[in-house]
C-alpha positions in Angstrom: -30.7 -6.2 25.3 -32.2 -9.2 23.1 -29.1 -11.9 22.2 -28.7 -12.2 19.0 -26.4 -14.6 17.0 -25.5 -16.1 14.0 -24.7 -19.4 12.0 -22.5 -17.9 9.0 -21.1 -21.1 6.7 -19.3 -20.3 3.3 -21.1 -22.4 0.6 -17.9 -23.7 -0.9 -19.4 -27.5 0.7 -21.7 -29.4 2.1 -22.1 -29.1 6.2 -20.2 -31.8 8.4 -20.1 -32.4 12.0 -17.9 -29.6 12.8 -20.6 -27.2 11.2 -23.5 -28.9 13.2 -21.9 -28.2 16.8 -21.2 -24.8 16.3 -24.8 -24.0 14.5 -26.1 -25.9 17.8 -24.2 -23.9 20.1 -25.2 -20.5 18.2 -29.0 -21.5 18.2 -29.0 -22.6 21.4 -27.6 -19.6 23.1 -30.3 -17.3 21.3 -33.2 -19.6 22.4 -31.8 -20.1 25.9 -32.1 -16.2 26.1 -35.4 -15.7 24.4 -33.3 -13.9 21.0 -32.9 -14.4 17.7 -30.7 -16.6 15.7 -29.5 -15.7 12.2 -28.3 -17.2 8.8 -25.8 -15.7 6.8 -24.4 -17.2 4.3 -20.6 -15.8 3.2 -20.2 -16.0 -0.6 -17.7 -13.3 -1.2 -15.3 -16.5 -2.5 -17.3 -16.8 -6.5 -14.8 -19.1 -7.6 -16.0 -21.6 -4.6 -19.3 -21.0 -3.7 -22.0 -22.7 -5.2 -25.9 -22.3 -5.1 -26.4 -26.1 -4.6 -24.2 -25.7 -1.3 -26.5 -22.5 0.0 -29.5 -25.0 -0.6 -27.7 -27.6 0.9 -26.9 -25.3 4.4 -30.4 -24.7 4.2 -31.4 -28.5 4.2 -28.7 -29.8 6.6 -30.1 -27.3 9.4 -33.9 -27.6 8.5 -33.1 -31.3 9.0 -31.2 -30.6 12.3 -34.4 -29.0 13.6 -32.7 -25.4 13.8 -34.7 -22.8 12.6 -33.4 -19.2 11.8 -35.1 -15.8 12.0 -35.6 -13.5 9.4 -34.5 -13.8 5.5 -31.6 -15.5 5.1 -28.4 -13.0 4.1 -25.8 -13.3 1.5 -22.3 -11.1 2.0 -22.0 -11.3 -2.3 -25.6 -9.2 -1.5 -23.7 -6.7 0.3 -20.8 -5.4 -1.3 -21.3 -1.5 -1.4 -21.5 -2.1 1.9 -17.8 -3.4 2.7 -17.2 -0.5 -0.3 -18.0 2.2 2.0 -16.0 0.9 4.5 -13.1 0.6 2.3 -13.1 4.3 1.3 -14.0 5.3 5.1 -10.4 3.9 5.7 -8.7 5.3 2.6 -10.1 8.8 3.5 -8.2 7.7 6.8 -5.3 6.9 4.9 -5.0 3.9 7.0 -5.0 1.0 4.2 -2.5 0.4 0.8 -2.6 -1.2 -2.2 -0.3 -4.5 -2.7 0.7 -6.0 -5.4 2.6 -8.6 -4.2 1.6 -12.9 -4.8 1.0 -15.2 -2.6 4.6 -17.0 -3.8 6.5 -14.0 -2.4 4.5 -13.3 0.3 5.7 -16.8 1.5 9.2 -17.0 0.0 10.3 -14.1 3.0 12.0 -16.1 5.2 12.0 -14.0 8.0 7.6 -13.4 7.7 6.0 -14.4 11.3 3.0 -16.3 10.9 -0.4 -14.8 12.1 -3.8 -17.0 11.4 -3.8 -16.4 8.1 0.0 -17.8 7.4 3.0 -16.1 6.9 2.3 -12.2 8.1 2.7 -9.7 5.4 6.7 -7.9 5.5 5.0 -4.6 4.7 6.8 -4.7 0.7 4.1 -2.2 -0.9 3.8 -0.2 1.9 6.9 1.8 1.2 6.2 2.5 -2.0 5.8 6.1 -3.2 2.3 7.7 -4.5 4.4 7.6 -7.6 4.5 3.9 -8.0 1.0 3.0 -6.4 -0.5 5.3 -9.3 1.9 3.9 -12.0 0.5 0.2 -11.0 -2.9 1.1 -10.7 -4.4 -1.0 -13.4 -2.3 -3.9 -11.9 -4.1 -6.8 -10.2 -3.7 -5.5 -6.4 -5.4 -6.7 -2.5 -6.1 -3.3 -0.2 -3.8 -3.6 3.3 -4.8 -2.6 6.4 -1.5 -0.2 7.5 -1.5 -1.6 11.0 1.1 0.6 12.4 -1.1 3.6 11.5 -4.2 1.8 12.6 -2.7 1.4 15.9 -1.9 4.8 16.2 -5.8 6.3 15.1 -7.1 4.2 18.3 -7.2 4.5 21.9 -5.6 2.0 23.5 -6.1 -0.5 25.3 -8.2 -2.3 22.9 -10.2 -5.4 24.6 -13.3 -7.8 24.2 -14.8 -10.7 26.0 -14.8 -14.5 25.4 -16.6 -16.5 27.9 -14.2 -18.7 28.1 -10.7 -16.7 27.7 -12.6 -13.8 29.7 -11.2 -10.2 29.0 -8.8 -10.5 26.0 -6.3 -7.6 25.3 -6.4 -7.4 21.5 -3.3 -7.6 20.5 -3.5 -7.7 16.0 0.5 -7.2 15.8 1.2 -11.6 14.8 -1.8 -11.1 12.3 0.8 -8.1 10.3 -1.0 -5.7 7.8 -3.9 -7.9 6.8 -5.8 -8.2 3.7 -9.2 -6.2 3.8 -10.3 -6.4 0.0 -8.5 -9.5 -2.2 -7.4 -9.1 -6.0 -10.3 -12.0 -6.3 -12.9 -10.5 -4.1 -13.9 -6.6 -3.0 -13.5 -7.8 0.5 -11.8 -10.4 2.8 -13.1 -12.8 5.5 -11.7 -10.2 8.2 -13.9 -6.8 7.3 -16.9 -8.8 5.9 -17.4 -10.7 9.2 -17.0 -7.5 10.9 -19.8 -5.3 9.2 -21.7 -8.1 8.8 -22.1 -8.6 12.5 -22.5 -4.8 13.3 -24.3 -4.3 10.8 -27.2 -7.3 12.1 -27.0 -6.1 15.6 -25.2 -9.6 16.6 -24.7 -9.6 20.0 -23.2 -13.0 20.2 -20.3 -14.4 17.7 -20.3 -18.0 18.5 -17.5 -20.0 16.5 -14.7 -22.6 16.3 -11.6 -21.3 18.2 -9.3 -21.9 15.5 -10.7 -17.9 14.8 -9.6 -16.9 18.2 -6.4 -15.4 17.0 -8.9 -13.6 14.0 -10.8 -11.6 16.8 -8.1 -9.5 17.7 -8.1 -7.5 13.7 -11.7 -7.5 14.1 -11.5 -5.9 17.8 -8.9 -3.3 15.8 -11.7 -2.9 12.5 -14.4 -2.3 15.0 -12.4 0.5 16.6 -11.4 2.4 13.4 -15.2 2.5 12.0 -16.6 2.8 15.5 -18.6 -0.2 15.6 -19.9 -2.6 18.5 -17.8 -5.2 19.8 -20.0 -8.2 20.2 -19.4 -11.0 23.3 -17.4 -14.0 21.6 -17.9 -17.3 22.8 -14.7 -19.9 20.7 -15.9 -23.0 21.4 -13.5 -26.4 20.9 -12.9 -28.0 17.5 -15.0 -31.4 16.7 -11.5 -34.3 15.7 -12.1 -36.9 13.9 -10.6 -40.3 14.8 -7.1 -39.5 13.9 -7.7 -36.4 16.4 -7.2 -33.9 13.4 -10.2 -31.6 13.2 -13.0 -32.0 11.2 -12.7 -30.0 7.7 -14.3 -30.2 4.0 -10.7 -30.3 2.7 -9.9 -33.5 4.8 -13.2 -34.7 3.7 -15.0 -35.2 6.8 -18.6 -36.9 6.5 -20.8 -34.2 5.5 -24.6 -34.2 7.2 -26.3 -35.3 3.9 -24.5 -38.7 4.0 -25.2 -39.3 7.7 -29.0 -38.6 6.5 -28.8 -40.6 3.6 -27.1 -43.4 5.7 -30.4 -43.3 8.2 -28.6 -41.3 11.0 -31.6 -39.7 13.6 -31.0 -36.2 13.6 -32.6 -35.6 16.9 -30.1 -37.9 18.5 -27.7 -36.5 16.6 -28.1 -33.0 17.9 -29.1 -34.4 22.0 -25.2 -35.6 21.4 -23.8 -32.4 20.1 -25.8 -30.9 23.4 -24.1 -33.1 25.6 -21.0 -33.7 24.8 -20.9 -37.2 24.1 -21.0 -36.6 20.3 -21.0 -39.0 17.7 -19.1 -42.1 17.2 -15.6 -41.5 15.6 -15.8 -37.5 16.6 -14.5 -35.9 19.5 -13.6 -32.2 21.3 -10.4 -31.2 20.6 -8.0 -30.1 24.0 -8.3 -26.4 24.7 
């Protein structure tokens, strides 16, 4: 079977550094292999995401030399699709509405922490069909019910990263995670997970900061009966105070190193090799 992978940015800012190794990496792999290599571009945050920003992803990798196959997707494009999955799991009875904030989500003490922060303490899970219907025109996020998600699968769950090997998915640490926001009809975690099934990708290539992520989506791929892709978590690019790279720490996005005369194809023969700009290095494993 063909490799195919993907470069998915959210347009919420312009590309850095960080963005650039990982689009490398995911191009690379697909051309090694004679596949294709896709663009999607995940929108689903409106309040964020700005058009300038999708042409600006466009630029930045058009500038890099890394060309894409096929029409370019957007997830705001695909929302009845993440719809039917919703309802799929609802028929299931495997997902709740919550009503709780983001302040009391984090004001439980006693919360573990999962990779999206403080895990949920299960609050609207115990209440009644009564109270769920009596709230119903409140502002409210759809939970995955992991306990009962757990249950509906055979176990063991696993799935492959080329550099961790075979990982046992293990989702408990991530709690009952968020699988449609009171902002958005879907989250990052079922999105990414249709998405890829959804465009055949055979190869999920990103930063390992979403290691911990991959072990809901192994769990979401189970429930809807959908492929589980090979995952390849590469190291994070660090800047000089070794912290890594990130639009919220303002790290040098890719327009200013082109507006400042930077050579792109040295730029990328770097990412390729390792040595990497100056002032950016590979975070420890």
């Amino acid at each position: 079977m063909a490799i195919v992978s993907r470069f998915a940015p959210s347009p919420t800012g312009r590309l850095h550094l960080g963005h650039a190794y990982s689009a490398v990496r995911a191009h690379d792999l697909a051309r090694a292999a004679g596949g294709r290599f896709l663009l999607r571009i995940e929108d689903i945050d409106a309040t964020r995401s700005r058009e300038s920003f999708v042409a600006g992803i466009e630029e930045d990798l058009r500038w890099l030399g890394l060309a894409w196959d096929g029409p370019v997707v957007r997830q705001s494009a695909r929302l009845p699709l993440y719809a039917a999955a919703l309802e799929r799991l609802k028929t299931m009875g495997l997902v709740y509405p919550c009503f709780c904030t983001r302040a009391e989500i984090a004001a439980s003490a006693t919360a573990p922490h999962g990779s999206d922060g403080p895990a949920y303490p299960g609050t609207c899970r115990a209440l009644s069909p009564d109270e769920h219907a009596a709230r119903a025109d409140a502002p409210h996020a759809w939970r995955l019910d992991l306990s009962a998600a757990l249950a509906r699968v055979d176990r063991p769950l696993t799935w492959r990263d080329t550099a961790a090997g075979t990982v046992m998915a293990d989702p408990a640490a991530q709690g009952d995670v968020v699988l449609a926001r009171k902002d958005a009809p879907t989250s990052y975690h079922f999105a990414v997970t249709i998405d890829d099934a959804a465009q055949g990708v055979t190869d999920v290539v990103r930063g390992a900061d979403l290691f911990e992520a991959t072990h809901v989506h192994r769990l979401l791929q189970a429930l809807l009966g959908l492929p589980t892709p090979i995952y390849h978590h590469h190291p994070l690019l660090t800047g000089t105070d070794g912290r890594r790279l990130a639009k919220r720490d303002g790290a040098p996005a890719l327009a200013e190193l082109r507006a400042g005369g930077a050579d792109p194809v040295a730029l990328v023969a770097a990412l390729r090799a390792g040595t990497l700009p100056i002032g950016a290095g590979i975070a420890a494993a």
